[in-house]
C-alpha positions in Angstrom: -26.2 -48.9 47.5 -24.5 -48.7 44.1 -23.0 -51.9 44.2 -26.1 -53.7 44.8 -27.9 -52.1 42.4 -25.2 -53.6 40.4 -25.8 -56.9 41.2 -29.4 -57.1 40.7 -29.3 -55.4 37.4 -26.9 -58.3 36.2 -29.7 -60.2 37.1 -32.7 -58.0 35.3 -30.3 -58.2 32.7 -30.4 -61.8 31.9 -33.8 -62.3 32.5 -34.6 -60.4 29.5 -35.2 -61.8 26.0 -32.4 -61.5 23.3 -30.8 -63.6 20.8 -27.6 -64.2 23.3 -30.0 -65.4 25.9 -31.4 -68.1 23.7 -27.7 -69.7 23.4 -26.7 -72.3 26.2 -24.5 -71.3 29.1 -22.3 -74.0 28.2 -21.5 -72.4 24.5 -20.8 -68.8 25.8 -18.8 -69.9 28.5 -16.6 -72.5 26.2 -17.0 -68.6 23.5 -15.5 -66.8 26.5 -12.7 -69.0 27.8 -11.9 -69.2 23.9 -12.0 -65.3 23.6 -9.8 -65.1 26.5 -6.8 -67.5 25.4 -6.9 -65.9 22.2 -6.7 -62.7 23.5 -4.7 -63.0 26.4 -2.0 -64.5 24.2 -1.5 -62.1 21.9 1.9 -61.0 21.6 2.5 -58.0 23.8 3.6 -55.3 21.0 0.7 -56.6 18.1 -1.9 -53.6 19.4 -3.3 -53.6 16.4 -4.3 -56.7 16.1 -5.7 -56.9 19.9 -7.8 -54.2 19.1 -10.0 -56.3 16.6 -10.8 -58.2 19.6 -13.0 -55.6 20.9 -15.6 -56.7 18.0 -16.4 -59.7 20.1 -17.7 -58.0 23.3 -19.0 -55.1 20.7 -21.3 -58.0 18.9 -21.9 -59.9 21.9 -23.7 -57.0 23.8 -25.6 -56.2 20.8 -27.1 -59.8 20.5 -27.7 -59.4 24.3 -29.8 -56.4 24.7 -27.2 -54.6 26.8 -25.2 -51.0 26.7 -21.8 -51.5 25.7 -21.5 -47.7 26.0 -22.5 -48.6 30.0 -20.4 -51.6 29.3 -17.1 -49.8 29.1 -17.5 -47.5 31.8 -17.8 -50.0 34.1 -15.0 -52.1 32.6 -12.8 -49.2 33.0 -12.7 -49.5 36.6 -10.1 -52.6 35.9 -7.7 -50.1 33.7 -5.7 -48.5 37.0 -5.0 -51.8 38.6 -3.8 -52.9 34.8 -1.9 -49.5 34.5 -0.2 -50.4 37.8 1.4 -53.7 36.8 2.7 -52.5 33.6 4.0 -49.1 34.6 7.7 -50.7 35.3 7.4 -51.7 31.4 8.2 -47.4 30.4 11.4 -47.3 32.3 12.9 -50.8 31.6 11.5 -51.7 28.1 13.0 -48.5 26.0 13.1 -50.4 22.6 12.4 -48.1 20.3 8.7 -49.2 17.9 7.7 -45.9 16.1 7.8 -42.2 15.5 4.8 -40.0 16.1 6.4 -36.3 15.1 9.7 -36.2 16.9 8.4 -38.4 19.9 9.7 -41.8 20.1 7.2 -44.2 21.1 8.9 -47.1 23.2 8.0 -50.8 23.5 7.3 -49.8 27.0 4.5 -47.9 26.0 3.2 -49.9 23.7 3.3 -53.2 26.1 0.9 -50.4 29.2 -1.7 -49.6 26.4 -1.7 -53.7 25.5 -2.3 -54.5 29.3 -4.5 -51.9 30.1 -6.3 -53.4 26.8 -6.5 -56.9 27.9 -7.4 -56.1 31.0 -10.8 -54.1 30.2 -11.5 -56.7 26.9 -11.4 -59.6 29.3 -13.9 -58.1 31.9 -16.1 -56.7 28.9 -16.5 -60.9 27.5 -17.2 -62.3 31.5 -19.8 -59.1 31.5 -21.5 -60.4 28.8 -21.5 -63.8 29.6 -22.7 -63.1 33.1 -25.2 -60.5 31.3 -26.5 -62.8 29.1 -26.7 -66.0 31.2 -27.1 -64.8 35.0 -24.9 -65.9 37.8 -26.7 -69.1 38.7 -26.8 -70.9 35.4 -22.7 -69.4 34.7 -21.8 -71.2 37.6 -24.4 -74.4 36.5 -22.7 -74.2 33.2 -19.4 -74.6 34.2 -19.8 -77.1 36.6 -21.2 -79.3 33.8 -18.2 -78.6 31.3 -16.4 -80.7 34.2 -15.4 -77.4 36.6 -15.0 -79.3 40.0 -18.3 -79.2 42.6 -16.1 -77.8 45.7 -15.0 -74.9 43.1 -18.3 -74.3 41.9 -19.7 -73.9 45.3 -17.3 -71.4 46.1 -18.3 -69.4 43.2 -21.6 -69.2 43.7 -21.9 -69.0 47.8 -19.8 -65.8 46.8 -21.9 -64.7 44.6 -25.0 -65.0 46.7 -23.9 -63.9 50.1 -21.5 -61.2 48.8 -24.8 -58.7 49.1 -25.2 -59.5 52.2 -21.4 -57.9 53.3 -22.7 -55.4 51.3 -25.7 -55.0 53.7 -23.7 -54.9 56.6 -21.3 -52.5 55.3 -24.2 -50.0 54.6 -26.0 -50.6 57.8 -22.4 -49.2 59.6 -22.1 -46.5 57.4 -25.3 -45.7 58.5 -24.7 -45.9 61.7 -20.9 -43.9 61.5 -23.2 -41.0 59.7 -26.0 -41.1 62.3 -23.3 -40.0 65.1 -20.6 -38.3 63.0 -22.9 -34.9 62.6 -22.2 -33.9 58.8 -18.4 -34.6 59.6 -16.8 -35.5 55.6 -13.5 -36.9 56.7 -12.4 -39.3 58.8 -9.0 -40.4 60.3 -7.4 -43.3 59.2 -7.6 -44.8 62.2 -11.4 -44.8 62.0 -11.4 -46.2 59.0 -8.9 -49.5 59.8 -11.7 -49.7 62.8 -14.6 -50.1 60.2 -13.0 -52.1 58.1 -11.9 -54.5 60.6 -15.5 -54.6 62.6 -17.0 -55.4 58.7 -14.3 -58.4 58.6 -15.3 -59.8 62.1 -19.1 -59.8 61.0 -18.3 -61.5 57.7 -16.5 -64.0 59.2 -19.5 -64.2 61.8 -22.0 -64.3 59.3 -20.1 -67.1 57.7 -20.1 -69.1 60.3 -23.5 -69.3 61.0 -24.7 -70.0 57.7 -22.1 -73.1 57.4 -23.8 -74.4 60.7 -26.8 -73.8 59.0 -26.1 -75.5 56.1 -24.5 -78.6 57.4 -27.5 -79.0 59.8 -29.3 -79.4 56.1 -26.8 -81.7 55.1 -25.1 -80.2 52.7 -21.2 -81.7 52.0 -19.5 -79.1 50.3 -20.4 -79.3 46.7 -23.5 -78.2 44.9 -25.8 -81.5 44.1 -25.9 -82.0 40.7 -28.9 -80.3 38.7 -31.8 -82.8 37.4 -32.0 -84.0 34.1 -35.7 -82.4 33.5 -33.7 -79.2 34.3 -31.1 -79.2 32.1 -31.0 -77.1 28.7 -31.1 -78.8 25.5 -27.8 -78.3 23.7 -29.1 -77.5 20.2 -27.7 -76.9 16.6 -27.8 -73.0 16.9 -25.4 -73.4 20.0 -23.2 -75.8 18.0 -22.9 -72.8 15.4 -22.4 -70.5 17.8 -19.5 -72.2 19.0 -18.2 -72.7 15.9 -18.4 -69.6 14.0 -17.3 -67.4 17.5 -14.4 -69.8 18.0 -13.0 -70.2 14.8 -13.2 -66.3 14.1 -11.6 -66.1 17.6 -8.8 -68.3 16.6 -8.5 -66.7 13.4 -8.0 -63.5 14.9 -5.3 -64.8 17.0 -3.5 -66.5 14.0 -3.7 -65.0 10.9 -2.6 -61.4 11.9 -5.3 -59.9 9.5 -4.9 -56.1 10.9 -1.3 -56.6 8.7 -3.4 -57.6 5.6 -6.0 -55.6 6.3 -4.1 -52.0 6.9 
């Protein structure tokens, strides 16, 4: 229930009016595949400088209406899968970088914290963009800054039909707690059972509505939107790309947390 209560209010979200929301898809998604490069190839021990990253998503939430405080809850959900990659870095990266007291802080440590970092910016700046644009006109955008059709369908027949192995995974917990009476735990067993019954309906599911849509005609790629449909690209998105991108880039460059502290 919590996850699609997730999903629709991603899409309450970008139905509501803001400053962000005015911008075109096209300019936050070229904003966030910019944020991410710059990001993403910051040199692993700079964490200082990575940090002044978080200003973008900080910003960007503001200008859309939404809680970063809710924001970074949710983003932290990313952190132990992060955590999990880098956790070889502690015992094989023993370089030493600083003193704190009498503990010596390794490059291994440093490298965890800049992963775990990465990890939770770059799902904070799709949040926002997704936030701010909705999950239909993300995909829409993309597929007009030259993403292939066959891709874009994929993402977007996820997207929609992913509530509905949502549905059917809440309609068998139902049904496991209507003949379980109060029971809390379950055997592993069990669970392998459940998981694999939800996998057979998916599939199922998937099946039919491929029938369904080739019976409609449809050839694997999402038709191309109509012209009277289209957004406008307008000067304020032209300065939006701009003045993100560049301040992006000049981030990433100029190493201004060295001049700055």
């Amino acid at each position: 229930m919590q996850a699609l209560y997730a999903l629709d209010e991603v899409e309450r979200t970008a139905r509501r009016r803001s400053s962000l929301k005015q911008i075109d898809a096209r300019a936050k998604a070229i904003v966030t595949i910019v944020f991410l490069c710059t990001m993403l190839s910051m040199p692993i021990d700079r964490l200082s400088e990575l940090m002044l990253f978080t200003i973008y998503p900080l910003l960007a939430a503001r200008m859309g209406g939404m809680n970063y405080a809710a924001m970074v809850r949710n983003s932290l959900l990313v952190a132990p899968f992060a955590a999990l990659i880098a956790l070889p870095n502690i015992f094989y990266d023993r370089v030493p970088m600083f003193l704190v007291g009498e503990l010596v802080i390794t490059r291994g440590w440093i490298s965890l914290v800049s992963i775990i970092l990465r990890g939770v910016l770059s799902v904070q700046a799709v949040m926002v963009w997704i936030g701010s644009t909705g999950t239909y006109q993300s995909v829409r955008a993309l597929q007009r800054l030259g993403m292939p059709s066959l891709f874009a369908s994929q993402i977007f027949l996820t997207m929609r039909y992913i509530r509905l192995i949502i549905d059917q995974a809440l309609q068998m917990r139902r049904a496991r707690d209507a003949r379980s009476f109060g029971r809390q735990s379950y055997p592993l067993r069990l669970w392998a059972m459940l998981v694999g019954e939800l996998l057979l309906r998916s599939v199922k599911r998937g099946e039919a509505i491929g029938y369904a849509m080739a019976a409609r005609g449809f050839e694997s790629s999402m038709p191309a939107i109509a012209l009277h449909y289209q957004d406008r690209w307008q000067r304020r998105d032209t300065l939006y790309t701009i003045l993100c991108s560049t301040t992006l880039i000049l981030i990433r460059i100029l190493h201004l947390s060295e001049r700055i502290f």
